[in-house]
N, C-alpha and C positions, 0 to 999 in steps of 0.2 A: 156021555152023561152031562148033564145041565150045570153047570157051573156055578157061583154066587154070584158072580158079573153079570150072569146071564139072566138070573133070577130078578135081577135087580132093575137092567134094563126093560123086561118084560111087564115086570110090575113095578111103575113108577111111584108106588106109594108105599112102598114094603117097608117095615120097617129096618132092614136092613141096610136100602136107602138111607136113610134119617141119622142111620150107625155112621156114614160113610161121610157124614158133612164133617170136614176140617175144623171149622170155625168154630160150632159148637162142642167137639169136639175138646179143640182149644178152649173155650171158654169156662168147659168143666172142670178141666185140670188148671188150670191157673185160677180158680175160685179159692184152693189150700195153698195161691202164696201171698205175700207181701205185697202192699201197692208197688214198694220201690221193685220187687221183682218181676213183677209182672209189667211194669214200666218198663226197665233194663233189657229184659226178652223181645219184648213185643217191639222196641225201636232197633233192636241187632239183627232182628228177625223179618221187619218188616209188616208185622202180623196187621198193622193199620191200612194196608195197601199201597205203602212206601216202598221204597228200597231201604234197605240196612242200612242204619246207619253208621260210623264209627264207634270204637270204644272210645276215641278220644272225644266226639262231641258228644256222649253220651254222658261224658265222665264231666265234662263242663255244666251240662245242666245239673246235674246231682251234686255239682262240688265234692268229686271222687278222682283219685286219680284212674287213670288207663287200669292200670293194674289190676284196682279194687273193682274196679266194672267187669273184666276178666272174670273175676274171685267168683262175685256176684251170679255174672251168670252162669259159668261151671257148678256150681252150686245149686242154684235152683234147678237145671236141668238134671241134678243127681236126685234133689228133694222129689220132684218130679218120678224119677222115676221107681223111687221108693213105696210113691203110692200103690195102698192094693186095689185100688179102681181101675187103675193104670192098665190091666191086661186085658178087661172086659171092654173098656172105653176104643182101645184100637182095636180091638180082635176083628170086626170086619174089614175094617182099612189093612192089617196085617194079611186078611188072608186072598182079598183082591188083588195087593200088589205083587203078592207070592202068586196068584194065577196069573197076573198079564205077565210077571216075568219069565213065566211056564211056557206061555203063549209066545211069546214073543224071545225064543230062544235062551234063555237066562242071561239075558242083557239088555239093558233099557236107558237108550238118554235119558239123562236126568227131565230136561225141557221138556221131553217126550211124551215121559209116561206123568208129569205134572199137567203140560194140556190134556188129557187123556183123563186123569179122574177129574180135571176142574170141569172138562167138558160134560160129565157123569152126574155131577153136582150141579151145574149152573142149567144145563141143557134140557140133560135129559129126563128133568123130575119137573119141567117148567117153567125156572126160575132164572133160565140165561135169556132175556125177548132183551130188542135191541132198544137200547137208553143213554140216557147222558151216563151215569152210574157202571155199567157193565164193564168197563174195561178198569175200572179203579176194583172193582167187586171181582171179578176175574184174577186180577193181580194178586187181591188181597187170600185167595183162595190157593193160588201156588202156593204164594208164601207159607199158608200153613199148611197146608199138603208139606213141601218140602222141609218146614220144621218137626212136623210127626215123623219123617219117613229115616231122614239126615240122623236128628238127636233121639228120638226116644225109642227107634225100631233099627237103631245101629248095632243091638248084639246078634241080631240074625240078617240084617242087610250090608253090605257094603260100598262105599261110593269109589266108584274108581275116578279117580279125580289127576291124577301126572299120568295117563301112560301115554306112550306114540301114536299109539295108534287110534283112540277113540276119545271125542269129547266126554267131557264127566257122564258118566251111567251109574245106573247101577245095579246091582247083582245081588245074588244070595250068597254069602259069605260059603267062602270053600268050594264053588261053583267053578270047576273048569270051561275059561271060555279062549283057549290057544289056538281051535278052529277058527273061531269067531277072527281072530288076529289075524292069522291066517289071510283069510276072506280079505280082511278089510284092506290087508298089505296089497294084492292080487286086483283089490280090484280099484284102488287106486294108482298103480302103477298103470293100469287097463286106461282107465281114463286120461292120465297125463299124455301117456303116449300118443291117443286117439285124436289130440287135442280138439274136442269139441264137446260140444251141450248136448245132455239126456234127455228126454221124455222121461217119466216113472216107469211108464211102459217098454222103453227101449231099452233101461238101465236094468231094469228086472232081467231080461233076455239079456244082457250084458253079464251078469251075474251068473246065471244061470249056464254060461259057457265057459267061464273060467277052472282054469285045472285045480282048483283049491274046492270050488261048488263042488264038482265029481267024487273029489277025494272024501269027502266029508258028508256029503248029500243026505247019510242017513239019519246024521244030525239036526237039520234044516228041516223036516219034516213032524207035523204031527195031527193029533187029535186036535181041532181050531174050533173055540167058541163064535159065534156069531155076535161078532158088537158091531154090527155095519151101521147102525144107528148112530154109534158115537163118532163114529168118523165123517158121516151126514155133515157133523160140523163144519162153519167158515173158518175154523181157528185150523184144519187142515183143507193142504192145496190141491191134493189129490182125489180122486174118485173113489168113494168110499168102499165100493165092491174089489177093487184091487187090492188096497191095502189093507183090507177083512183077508180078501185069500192070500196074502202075500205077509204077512204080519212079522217071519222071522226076518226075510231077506228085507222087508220094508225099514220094519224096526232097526237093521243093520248098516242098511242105506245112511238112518237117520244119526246114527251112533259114529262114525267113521268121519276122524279127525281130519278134517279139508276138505271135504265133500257138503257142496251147499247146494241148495236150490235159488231161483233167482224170483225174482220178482211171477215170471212166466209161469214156473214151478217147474222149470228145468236145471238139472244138476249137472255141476260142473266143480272146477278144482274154487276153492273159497277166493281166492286172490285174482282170479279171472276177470276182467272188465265186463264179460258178457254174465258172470255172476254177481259181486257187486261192483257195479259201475261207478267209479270213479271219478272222471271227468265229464264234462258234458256231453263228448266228443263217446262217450263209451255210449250216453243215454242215447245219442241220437240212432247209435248204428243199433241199437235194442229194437228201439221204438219203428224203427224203418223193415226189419228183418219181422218183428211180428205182425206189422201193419201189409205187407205181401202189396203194397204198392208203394207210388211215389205219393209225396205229401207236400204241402206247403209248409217252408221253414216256419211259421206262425201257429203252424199245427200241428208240428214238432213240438214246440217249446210247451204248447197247452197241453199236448200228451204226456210231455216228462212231470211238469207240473203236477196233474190228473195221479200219476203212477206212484208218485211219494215215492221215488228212490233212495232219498234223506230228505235232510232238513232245507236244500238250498232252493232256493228256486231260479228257474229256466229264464234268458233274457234272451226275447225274439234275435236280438241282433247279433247277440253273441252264438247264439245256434245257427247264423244263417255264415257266418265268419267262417265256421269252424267246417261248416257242409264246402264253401269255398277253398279251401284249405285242404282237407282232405280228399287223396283220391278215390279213397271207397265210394265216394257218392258220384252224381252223376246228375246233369240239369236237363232235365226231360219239359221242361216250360219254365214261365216264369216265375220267381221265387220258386218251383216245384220239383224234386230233389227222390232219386231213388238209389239204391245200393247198384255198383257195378257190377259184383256178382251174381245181377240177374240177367246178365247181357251173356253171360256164358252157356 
């Protein structure tokens, strides 16, 4: 049976769409409060396409202390939820994220299932085309996704936010997910051991042999809507038709505490050099092992450059030091440099 996600993406103009925009959303309900409240939210929260800010610099502009900024906004997000508009104005966003959490095993990175309806909202109805503006607009869209979902849809969601084993997700409140733990324990010991980097494709099949998958397999399975459209996005690294048929074990790939993808969109433990790269000396053996040849150290540096691994940028000479230096490489011409590991 046809979902309301499904409804929704098919018809990009439904008005259940229109229900589903954050922003406006937001902007209805904070119409019954106070300037100074809707000021106090909207900088905690980020609702501007910020990042939150503190109570204390928030309390500085108001001439408030910490405290009363505290006071403030526990309060209005009680006022908030007192309104009787309040259950109509979310009821579609309530009852989509209660289906991707269906979908996607009743557990959802937080980050996850926020790219996931921003991508719904910005994308799929026409309004994510690429601009100066998208990515402050994009931002701005988490933010109140995650403020509707966090504060006003927390008597039937909840954020699992300390456990071991999973970055913050989250769940339906009273949802058993000790499988799920399970898993993620299994198949991260999987990976340490193995010591090396996934494919999605290889990591699925990695999953899919572990003695926790078997035990529990009947869980991991089910009735799967069809959102290949929303995964179509650049905001995800994978192939959309995979992570459409793969949605729980995907979804659980993406929830499991140490487990990253790299630049390449291959997963590995988070602290791995070959996941985020560190030193320059990490970029280069990246840059050499997906480039499947030898390069010139000046080709190197423009490709680290190019790849935005962070904020630093590559120094021809120092990339050529370091290829000197280390014996993984190997000088096949001049200045021209390839991995040892392919002489085996």
């Amino acid at each position: 049976m046809e979902n309301l996600l499904e409804k929704m993406i098919k018809n990009k103009k439904s008005e259940e769409l229109i229900r589903l925009d954050a922003i406006s959303i937001v902007d209805s309900l904070f119409s019954e409060l106070l300037d100074r409240e809707k000021d106090i939210l909207s900088r905690r929260f980020g609702l501007k396409g910020d990042k939150g800010e503190t109570l204390e610099k928030i309390g500085n502009l108001h001439k408030l202390t910490r405290e009363r900024v505290r006071q403030i906004e526990a309060a209005s997000i009680k006022k908030i939820k007192k309104l009787e508009k309040l259950e109509e104005a979310i009821a579609s966003l309530k009852e989509v994220v209660e289906g991707l959490l269906t979908e996607h095993g009743g557990l959802i990175r937080r980050d996850y299932l926020l790219d996931i309806l921003t991508v719904i909202s910005l994308e799929v109805n026409g309004s994510g085309e690429a601009g100066a503006d998208t990515e402050t607009s994009r931002q701005s869209y988490r933010n109140h996704f995650n403020f509707l979902i966090s504060k006003l849809m927390n008597d039937d969601l909840e954020l699992v936010e300390d456990s071991e084993n999973f970055n913050p997700s989250f769940k339906k409140k009273g949802t058993e997910v000790g499988h799920l733990e399970e898993l993620a324990v299994d198949l991260l010991k999987k990976v340490e051991g193995l010591k090396k980097t996934f494919t999605t494709e290889e990591l699925l099949e990695v999953l899919k042999k572990l003695e926790a998958y078997n035990k529990h397999a009947s869980k991991l399975t089910g009735d799967s809507a069809d959102i290949t459209s929303v995964f179509k996005s650049q905001v995800f690294p994978d192939k959309a038709e995979t992570i459409n048929s793969n949605k729980i074990l995907y979804s659980l790939m993406q929830a499991v505490k140490n487990l990253e993808q790299n630049k390449y969109g291959e997963w590995g433990i988070a602290d791995w050099g070959e996941v985020k790269p560190k030193t320059v000396n990490d970029k280069i053996y990246l840059i050499l092992k997906h480039a499947k040849s030898p390069l010139h150290f000046t080709e190197i540096a423009k490709k680290i450059n190019e790849m935005k691994f962070d904020k630093k940028t590559a120094n021809a000479a120092t990339v050529h030091n370091e290829l000197i230096l280390d014996d993984r490489y190997v000088l096949v011409n001049r200045g021209t440099y390839g991995l040892k590991e392919w002489q085996k």
